[in-house]
N, C-alpha and C positions, 0 to 999 in steps of 0.2 A: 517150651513155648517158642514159636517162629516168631521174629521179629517183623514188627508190620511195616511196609514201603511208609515212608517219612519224607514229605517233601515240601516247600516252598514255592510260592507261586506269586510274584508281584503284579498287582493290576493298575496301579497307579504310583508313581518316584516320586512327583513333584509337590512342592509348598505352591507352585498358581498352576494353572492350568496353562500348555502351550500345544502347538500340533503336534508334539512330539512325546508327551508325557501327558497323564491324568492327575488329578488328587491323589492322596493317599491310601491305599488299601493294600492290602495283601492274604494270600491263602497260607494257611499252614494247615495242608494235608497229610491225615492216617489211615492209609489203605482208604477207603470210602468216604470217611469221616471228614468233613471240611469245616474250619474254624478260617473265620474273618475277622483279620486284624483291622479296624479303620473301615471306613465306608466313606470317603468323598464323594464330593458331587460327581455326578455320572459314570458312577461305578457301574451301574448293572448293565450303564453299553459297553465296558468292556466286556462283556461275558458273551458280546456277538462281535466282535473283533477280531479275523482270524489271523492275525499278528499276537492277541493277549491272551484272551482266556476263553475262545470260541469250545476249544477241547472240554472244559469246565461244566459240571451240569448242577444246577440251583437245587437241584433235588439232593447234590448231599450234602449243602449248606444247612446246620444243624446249629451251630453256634457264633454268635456275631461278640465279638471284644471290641470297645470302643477305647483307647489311649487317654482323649479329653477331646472336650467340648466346643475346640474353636474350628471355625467351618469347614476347613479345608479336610479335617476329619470324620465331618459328622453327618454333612447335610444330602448325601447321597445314601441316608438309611433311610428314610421313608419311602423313595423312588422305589428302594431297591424292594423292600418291605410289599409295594405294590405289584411290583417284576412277581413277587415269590406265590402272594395271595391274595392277587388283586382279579378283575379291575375294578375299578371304582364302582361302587351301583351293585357289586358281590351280594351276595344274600349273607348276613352272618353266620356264622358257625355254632355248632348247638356249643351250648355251655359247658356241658362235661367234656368237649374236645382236650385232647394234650397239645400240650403248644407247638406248634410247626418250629418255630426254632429262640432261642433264649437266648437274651444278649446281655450283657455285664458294663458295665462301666461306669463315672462317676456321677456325683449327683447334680439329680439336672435331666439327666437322662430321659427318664420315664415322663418328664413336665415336656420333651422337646418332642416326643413321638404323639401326644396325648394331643399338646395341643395343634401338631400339625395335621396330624390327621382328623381332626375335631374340627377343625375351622376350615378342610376342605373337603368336608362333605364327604370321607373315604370311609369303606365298608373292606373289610378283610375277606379272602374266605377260610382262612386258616386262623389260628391267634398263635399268640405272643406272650412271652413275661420277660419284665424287666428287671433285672438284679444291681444294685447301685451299692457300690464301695462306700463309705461312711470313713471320714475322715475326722479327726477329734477337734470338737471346737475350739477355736481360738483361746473360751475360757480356759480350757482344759489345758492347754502346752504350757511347759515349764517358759521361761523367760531362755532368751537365744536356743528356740527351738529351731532344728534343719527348716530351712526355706522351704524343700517340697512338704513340708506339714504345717507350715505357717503362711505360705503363699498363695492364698485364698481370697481374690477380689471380690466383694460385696456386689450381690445382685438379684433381683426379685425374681424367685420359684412361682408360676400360678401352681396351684392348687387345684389340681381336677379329679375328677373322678373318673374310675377306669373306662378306656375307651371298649366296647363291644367287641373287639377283636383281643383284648387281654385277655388272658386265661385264670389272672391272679394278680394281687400287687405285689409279689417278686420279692425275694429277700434285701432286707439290708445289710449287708456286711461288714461289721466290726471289722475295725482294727486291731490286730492282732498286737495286746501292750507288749509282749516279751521280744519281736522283732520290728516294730511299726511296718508293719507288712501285711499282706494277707495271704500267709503258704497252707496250696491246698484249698484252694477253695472247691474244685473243679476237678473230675476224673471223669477221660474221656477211654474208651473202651471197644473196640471195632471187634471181637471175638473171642469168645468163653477159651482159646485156646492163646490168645496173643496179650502180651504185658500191654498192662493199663497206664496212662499219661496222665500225671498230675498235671494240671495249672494254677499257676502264682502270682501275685502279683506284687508290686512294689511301689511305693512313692517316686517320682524321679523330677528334677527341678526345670520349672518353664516360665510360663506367665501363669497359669491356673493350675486347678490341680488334674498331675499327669500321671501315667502309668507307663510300665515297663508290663511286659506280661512273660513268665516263661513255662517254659514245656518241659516238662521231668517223665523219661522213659524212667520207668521201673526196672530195674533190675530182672536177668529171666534165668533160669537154668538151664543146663546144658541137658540132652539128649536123655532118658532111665535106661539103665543097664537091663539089656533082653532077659537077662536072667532073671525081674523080678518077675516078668509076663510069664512064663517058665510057671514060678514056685506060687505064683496066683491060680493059673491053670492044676498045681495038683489037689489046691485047697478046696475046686471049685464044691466038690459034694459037699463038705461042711459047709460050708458057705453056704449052700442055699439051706440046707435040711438046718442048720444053727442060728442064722438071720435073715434067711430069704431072699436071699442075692444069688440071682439066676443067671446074671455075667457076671463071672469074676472081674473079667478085664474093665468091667467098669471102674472100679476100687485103683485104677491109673489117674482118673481125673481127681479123685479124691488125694494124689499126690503133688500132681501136680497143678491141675487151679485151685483146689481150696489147701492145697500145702498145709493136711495135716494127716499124723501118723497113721499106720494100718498096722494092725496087729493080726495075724490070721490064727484058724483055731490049731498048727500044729505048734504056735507060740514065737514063728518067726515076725518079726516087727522089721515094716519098714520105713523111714523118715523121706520128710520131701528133702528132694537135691536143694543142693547148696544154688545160691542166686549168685551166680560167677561171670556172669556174662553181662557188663555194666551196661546200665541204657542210654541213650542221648539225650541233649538235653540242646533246646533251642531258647535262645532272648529274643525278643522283639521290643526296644523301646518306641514309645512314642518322644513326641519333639522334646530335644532337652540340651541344656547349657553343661550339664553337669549329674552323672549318671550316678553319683553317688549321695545324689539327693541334700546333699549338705551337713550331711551325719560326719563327726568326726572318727578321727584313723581308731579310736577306742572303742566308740559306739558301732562302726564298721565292725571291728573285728570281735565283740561281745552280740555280733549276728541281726544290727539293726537295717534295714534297708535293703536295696536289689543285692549287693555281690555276694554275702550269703546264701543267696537264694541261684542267684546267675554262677558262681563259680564253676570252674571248669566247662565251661558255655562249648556244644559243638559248631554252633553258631553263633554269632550275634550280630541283630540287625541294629545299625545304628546309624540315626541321621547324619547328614554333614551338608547342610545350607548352603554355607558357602566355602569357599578358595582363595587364599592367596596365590595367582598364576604366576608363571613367572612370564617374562617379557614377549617369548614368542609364540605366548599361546593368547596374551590378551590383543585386542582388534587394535588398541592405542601405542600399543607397541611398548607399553613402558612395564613394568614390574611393581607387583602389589606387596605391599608389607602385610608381613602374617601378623607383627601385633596389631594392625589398625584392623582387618578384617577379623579378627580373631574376638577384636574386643564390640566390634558392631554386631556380632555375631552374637555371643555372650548377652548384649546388652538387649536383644531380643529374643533370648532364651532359647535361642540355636546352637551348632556347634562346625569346628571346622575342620578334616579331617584328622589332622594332630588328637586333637580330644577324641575322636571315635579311637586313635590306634593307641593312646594311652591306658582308654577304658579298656580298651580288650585286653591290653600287656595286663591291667589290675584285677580281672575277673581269670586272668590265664586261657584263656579261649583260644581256641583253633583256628576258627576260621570268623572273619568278618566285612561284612555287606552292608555297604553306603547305599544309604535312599534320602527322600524328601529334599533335594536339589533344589535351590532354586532355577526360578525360570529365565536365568543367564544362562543355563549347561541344558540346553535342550540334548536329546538325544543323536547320536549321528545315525543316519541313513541304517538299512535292517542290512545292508551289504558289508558295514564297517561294524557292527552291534559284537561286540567280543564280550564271551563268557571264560574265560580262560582265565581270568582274574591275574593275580600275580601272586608268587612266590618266593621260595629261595631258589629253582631251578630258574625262574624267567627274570629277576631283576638286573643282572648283567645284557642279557636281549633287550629287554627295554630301555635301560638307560642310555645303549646304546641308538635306541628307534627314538630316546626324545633329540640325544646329542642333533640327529639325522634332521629334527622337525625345526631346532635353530639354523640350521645350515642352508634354508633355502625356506623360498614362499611358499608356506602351506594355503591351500584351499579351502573352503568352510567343513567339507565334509568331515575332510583329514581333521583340522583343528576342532572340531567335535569331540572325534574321536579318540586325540590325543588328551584336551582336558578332561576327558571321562577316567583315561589313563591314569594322568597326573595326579586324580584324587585318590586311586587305588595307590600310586608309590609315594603320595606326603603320609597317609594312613599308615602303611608298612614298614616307613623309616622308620616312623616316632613310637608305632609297635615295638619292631624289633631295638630302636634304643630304649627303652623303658624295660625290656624283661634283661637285656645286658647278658646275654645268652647267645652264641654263636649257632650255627648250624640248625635251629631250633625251626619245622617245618610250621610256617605259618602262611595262611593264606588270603588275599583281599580282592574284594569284586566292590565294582560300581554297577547297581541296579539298572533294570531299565525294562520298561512297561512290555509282562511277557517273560520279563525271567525267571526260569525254572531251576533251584536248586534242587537237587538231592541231598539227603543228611544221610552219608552213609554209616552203617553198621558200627559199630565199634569191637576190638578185635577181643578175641575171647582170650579173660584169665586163665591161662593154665592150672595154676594154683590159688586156692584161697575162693573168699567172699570178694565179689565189688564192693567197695568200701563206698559211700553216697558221697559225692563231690570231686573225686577223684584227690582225695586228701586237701581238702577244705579248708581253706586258713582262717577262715571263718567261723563263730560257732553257728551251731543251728539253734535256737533254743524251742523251737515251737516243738523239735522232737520229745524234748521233756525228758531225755535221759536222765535219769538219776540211780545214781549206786549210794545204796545204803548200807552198813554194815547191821548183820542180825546172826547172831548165835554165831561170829564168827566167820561168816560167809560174807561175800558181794553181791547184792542182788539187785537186778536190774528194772526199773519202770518202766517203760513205754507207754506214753502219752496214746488214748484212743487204739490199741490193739490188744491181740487177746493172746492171751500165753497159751501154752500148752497142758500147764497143772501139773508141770513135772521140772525135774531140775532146778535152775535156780531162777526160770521167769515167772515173772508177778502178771496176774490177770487185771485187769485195770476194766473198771465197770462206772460209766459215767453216763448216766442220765438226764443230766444238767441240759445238754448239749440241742437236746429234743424241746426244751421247755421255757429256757432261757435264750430271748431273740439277738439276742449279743453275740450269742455263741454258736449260733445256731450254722454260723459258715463252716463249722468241725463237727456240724452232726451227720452222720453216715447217709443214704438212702435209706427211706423205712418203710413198711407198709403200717395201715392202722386198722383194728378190725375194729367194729362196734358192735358191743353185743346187746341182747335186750334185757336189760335193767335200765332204772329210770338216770338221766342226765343228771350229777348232781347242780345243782344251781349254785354253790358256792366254786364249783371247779370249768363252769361255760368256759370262762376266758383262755384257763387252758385247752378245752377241746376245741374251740377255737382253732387257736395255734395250732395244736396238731395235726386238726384234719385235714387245714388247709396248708400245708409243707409234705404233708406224705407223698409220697410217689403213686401209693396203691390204696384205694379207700375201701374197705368191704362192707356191708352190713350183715350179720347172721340174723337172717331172718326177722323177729319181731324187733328186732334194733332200729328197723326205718319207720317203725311205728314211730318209736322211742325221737329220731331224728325230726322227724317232720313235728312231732307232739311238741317239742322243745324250741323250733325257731318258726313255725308257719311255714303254709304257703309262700306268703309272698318273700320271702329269703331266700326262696329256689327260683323264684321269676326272672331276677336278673342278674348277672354278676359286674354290673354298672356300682354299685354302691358299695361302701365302706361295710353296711351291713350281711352283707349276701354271705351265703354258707354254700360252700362246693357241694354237688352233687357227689353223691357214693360212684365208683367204678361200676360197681356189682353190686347186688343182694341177694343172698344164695342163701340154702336150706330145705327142708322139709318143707317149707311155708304153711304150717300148721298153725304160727302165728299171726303172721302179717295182717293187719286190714285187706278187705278187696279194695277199699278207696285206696289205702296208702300203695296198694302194689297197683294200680291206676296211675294214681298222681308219677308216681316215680316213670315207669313204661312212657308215659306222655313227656318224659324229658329223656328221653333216650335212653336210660338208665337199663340195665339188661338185668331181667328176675329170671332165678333161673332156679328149678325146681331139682333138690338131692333129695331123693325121695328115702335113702338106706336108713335104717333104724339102728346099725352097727356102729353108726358113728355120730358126732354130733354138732352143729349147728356150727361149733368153733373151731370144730377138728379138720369141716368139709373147707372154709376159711381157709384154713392154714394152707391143705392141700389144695385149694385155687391160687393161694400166693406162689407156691411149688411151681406149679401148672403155670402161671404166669411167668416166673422168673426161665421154664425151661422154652419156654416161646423165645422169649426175649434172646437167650444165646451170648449175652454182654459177661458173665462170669460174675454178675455183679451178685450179693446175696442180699436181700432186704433185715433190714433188722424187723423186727415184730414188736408193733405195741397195741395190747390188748386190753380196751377203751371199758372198764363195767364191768370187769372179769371177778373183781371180789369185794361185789355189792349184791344186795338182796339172795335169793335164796341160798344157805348153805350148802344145797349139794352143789348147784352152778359156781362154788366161791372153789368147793374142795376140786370140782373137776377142772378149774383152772391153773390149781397149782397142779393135777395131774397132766396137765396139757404142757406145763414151764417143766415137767420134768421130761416127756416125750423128749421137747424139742433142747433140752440143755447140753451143750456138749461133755463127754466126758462119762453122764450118766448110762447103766445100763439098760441095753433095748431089751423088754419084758414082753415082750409081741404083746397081742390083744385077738378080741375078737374081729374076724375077718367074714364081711359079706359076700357070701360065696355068689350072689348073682349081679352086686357091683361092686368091684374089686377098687375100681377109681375112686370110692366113695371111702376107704378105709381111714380107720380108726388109729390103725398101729401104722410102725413102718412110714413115718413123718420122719422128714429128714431134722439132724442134729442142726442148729443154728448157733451160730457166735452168740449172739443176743436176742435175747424178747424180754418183754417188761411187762408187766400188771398194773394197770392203772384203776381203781375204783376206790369209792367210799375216804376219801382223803389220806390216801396212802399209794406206794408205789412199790411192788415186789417182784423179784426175780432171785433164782437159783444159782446159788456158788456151787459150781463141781467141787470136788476135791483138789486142793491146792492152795495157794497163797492166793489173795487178793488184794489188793486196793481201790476202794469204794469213793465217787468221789462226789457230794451231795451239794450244790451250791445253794446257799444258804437263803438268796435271794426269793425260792423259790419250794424249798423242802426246809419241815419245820425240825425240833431235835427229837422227838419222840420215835424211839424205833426199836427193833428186835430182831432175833435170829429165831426161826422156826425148825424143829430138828425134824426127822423123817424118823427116826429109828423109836423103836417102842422098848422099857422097860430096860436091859442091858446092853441092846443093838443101838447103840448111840454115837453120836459125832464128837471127838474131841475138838475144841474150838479154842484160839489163843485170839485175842484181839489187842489193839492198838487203837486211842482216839475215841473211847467208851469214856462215860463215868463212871461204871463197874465194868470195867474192863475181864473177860476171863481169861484164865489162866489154865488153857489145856484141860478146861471142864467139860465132862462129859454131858451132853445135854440130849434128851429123851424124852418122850411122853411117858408121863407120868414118874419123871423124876426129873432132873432139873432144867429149867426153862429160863431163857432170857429174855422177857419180855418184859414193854414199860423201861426199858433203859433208854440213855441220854446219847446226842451227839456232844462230846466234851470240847473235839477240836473245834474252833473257829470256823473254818475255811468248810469245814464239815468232810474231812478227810476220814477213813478208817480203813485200819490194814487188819485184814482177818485170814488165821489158816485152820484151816479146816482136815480135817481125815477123811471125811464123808459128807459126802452132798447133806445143806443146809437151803434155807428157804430165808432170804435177806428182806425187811421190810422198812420202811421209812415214810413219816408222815411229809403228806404234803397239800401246804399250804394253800388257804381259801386264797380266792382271786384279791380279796380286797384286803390279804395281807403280805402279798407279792410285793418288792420292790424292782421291777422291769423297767 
């Protein structure tokens, strides 16, 4: 994987506005990809500023991060909002639009866009959704809880209903209890060939509640050895005549974006490269007294708050307000005391550069960049503007250019330019005395409206794996490592990823995450198909939920009957109200079922019906392969997970050809070819790609396919009841030996078959609704789940 250009872009330094600096804002650039930190007033003029960000184009503003809510932050989103898909008097956007760009930040948010745009008469021509971080009520915090989780001024929410231009009311995002954090909310992705960017975020201490946000490059591999492209090319005739692979060399990307193993038929196996080549990783806080949110040194280091999450930072951008100057750089000519400006600073939930270069000595970071200045430190002139920051090569240079600035009358430009200096070496000192480490290359810049870092590369491990954090003194817990001992061995969990079904990793299968809104900030991208069986009316609320969070909506065919039957017309009129149900993406098939009214009504909201006419394949199958079809448009490397909405309700062949469809797409199992339409090959049956995940949702239950291997199942009680089973595939003596953990009849390396023994009608015994199950042979996992009105959400 090439690593993608990484870059920073400040549009706005200052806490008030001067002719020299704007509001707060800033770019964090990936290859294309542009994320906005902050949006002060009259941000979107800088983007015609050809001093700031004239080079910058709105079109590949994709993601807006907001810090908090006070104005000097916020109030240049709706302007900018209108720059993007305006102007005013716009005609709106059809309903089924995807959102032009998605912005996150606390709550409050979606009440300030709603109601500004609402009471000024503004029409989009794009839409929007708002995603708001959920902080734990006051009820909820223990007694001497950290200030950034208790520091929540009291203040009236209206209540509106979505503005025309929303596309949806946005997730809310739980608080993550095991780090009061939110890591991972966010993965950002500029190409199916380049490592993907997590985003995080953290509590950090101000006057309201504030965020820190950071940027986690993924780890990439180095370069495959020519030799596999070689031993792929002699395989090519098996390859195709054995599973219908007509480029070998395709079976590369299968190593390296979806990193997992190839076996070819002369029995050589090959694994994806090791991830040795660590990624970078940028902070950006918003305004703050104290970056460690107020957690103490135990709570810190058991992985609660930012430096868990910021450790080993290639960058961090971090305020610094104000300055104690010292005498020949203030106009009065006398010398400021660092504790008196230190402590006004503090008492207004700022900081002064001492605290930025402390935080960075504690998170161990490289390099770090003062912004949000007050409006005493205007900028000096574009002719004195230095990006050269300081170091350990330039601190003896400088010290000597300040000696120079006492020794005679400076000018306004010059003393500009020296206090912009002065806060890059109080920063640096108080760095380099807090890590108490000589020689140690660290670097510090003073912002200024228009500056462009670069985050370069980081240098490649010779040997071994990138280890996450560059040895973290931190834990992480959201990772969920856990080592269990079993038969003697160590075996490892990972929270939300999928093992391989070999060695000693456990496949980790959690549905929870789709269904439960809590949770729902660690549920993957998914698509949802609908199929045609009736809605059941005890399970609305959940399809609900799910249609409206999916990424990809389908309907097979007579399923929009089904959709429209079960909410009306007027639920598709508008997506203004609490009630409205999202339009389908697509509805595709034979359309041997459809209504002509319902394939009317749909077409008249833009929705695309699109006729597969092959009889080779079927209604769910052609679905899947438009997910395919979609996901190889897209080019992001992302893979949907799949959940299939009715799949094992009403008729029994449609329940069995479901579980035939979960064994197509399961990893692990073998490809059995099918029949193939010889005069629409697009339309096939067989030959659906393998997915990490798909799930079954019908009839008050939830099923999907364990490969061969260990698992851990993980069932949140809140929302899946205890009745459940293991379904075998083998007949008579071709059976699955099965060991379980967290049953009430738990087995015991029983062989289980049709028509000899069956586990079905068994209990969840664990609480939490945990079970570890290993299998020899693909099995069919099931679990009830719960009517709407016996959910606690």
């Amino acid at each position: 994987m090439v690593a993608p250009r990484m870059s920073i872009k400040f549009l706005g330094t200052s806490s008030m506005p001067n002719p020299t600096r704007n509001y707060s804002s800033l770019l964090f650039k990936l290859d294309n990809h542009t994320v906005m930190v902050d949006c002060g007033e009259g941000t979107q003029r800088q983007f015609r500023s050809r001093y700031v960000g004239a080079d910058e184009r709105l079109a590949n503003l994709k993601t807006i991060l907001i810090t908090h809510l006070h104005a000097d932050h916020v109030l240049g989103l709706v302007p900018l909002l209108m720059s993007m898909m305006g102007p005013s008097g716009a005609s709106p956007p059809a309903d089924s639009a995807a959102p032009r760009v998605e912005i996150y930040g606390p709550p409050g948010l979606r009440a300030l866009i709603r109601t500004t745009l609402s009471l000024c008469y503004s029409q989009l021509s794009g839409k929007y959704v708002v995603h708001e971080f959920v902080w734990p009520s006051t009820s909820q915090l223990p007694d001497g809880a950290a200030h950034a989780l208790s520091d929540q001024p009291q203040r009236m929410v209206p209540d509106l209903p979505l503005h025309d231009g929303e596309v949806a009311t946005g997730r809310d995002l739980g608080m993550d209890s095991r780090s009061y954090s939110w890591p991972n909310f966010l993965e950002l992705k500029t190409s199916s060939h380049g490592p993907s960017v997590r985003v995080s975020a953290a509590p950090i201490s101000h006057r309201c509640p504030t965020l820190a946000y950071v940027f986690e490059e993924e780890a990439r591999a180095p370069p495959l050895d020519p030799s596999i492209a070689e031993t792929l090319k002699r395989n090519a005739t098996a390859l195709q005549e054995q599973r219908g692979i007509r480029h070998p060399l395709s079976l590369l990307s299968t190593l390296t974006t979806k990193r997992r193993s190839v076996q070819l038929p002369d029995g050589t196996v090959f694994h994806p490269p090791p991830l040795s080549l660590p990624g970078r990783k940028v902070t950006v806080m918003g305004d703050t007294s104290d970056g460690t949110g107020g957690f103490s040194e135990a709570q810190l280091h058991a992985g609660y708050g930012l430096p868990a999450l910021a450790y080993g930072s290639d960058v961090l951008v971090h305020e610094s307000t104000n300055i104690a100057l010292p005498s020949h750089l203030n106009k009065n000519g006398k010398a400021d005391t660092l504790q008196d400006i230190a402590a006004k600073a503090k008492l207004r939930g700022h900081s002064v550069p001492q605290v930025a270069g402390q935080f960075a000595a504690l998170l161990n970071a490289k390099r770090l960049i003062l912004n949000h200045f007050s409006t005493k430190y205007p900028s000096p002139p574009h002719h004195l503007l230095d990006t050269a920051g300081i170091n350990l090569d330039s601190t003896q240079v400088q010290e000597g250019s300040q000696q120079a600035g006492r020794d005679r009358k400076l000018g306004d430009p010059e003393r500009k330019a020296l206090i912009m200096k002065e806060f890059e070496v109080q920063a640096y000192q108080a760095w380099q005395q807090a890590i108490k480490r000589e020689g140690t290359q660290l670097e510090t810049y003073s912002a200024f409206d228009g500056f462009h870092f670069e985050v370069p590369a980081r240098p490649e491990e010779v040997e071994g794996v990138a280890k996450s954090g560059d040895g973290n003194v931190y834990a992480r817990p959201w990772e969920a490592v856990v080592a269990q001992s079993e038969n003697g061995n160590s075996l490892k969990r990972k929270h939300n990823e999928q093992g391989t079904a070999s060695g000693e990793e456990i496949n980790v299968w959690d549905p929870s995450s789709f269904l439960v809104p809590s949770l729902r900030a660690n549920a993957p991208r998914y698509a949802m198909v609908l199929l045609n069986s009736p809605i059941d009316t005890r399970q609305v609320g959940h399809f609900r939920r799910l249609w409206g969070s999916a990424s990809l909506r389908l309907c097979a065919d007579g399923a929009a009957n089904r959709l429209l039957d079960t909410f009306g017309a007027t639920a598709f009129e508008s997506q203004s109200g609490a009630s409205s149900v999202f339009l389908p993406n697509a509805i595709l098939g034979d359309l041997d079922s459809i209504r002509p009214e319902t394939q009317s009504f749909f077409e008249s909201k833009g929705v695309g019906v699109h006729v597969r006419p092959s009889q080779y394949a079927t209604d769910l199958q052609k679905t899947i392969q438009e997910i395919q079809d979609q996901e190889d448009a897209a080019a992001d490397g992302v893979e949907n997970t799949v959940i299939i909405f009715g799949g094992l309700s009403g008729r029994l062949d449609q329940s069995v050809h479901t579980l035939h469809v979960l064994w197509q797409l399961a990893p692990g199992t073998k490809d059995l070819g099918g029949m193939v339409d010889p005069d629409a090959s697009n339309e096939r049956g067989d030959g659906l790609r393998k997915r990490q995940r798909t799930f079954a949702i019908g009839d008050g239950s939830i099923a999907w396919l364990l490969p061969k291997g260990k698992h851990t199942l993980k069932m949140a009680r809140e929302v899946m009841g205890e009745t459940c089973g293991i379904l075998p595939l083998g007949v008579g003596d071709d059976g699955a030996k099965v060991t379980t953990k967290g049953l009430q009849w738990n087995l015991e390396g029983n062989s289980t078959t049709l028509g000899g023994f069956l586990s079905t009608s068994n209990y969840l015994f664990d609480k939490e609704g945990v079970v570890e199950v290993e299998n020899d042979e693909p099995v069919y996992w099931t679990v009830e789940l719960r009517p709407d009105s016996d959910c606690s959400l």
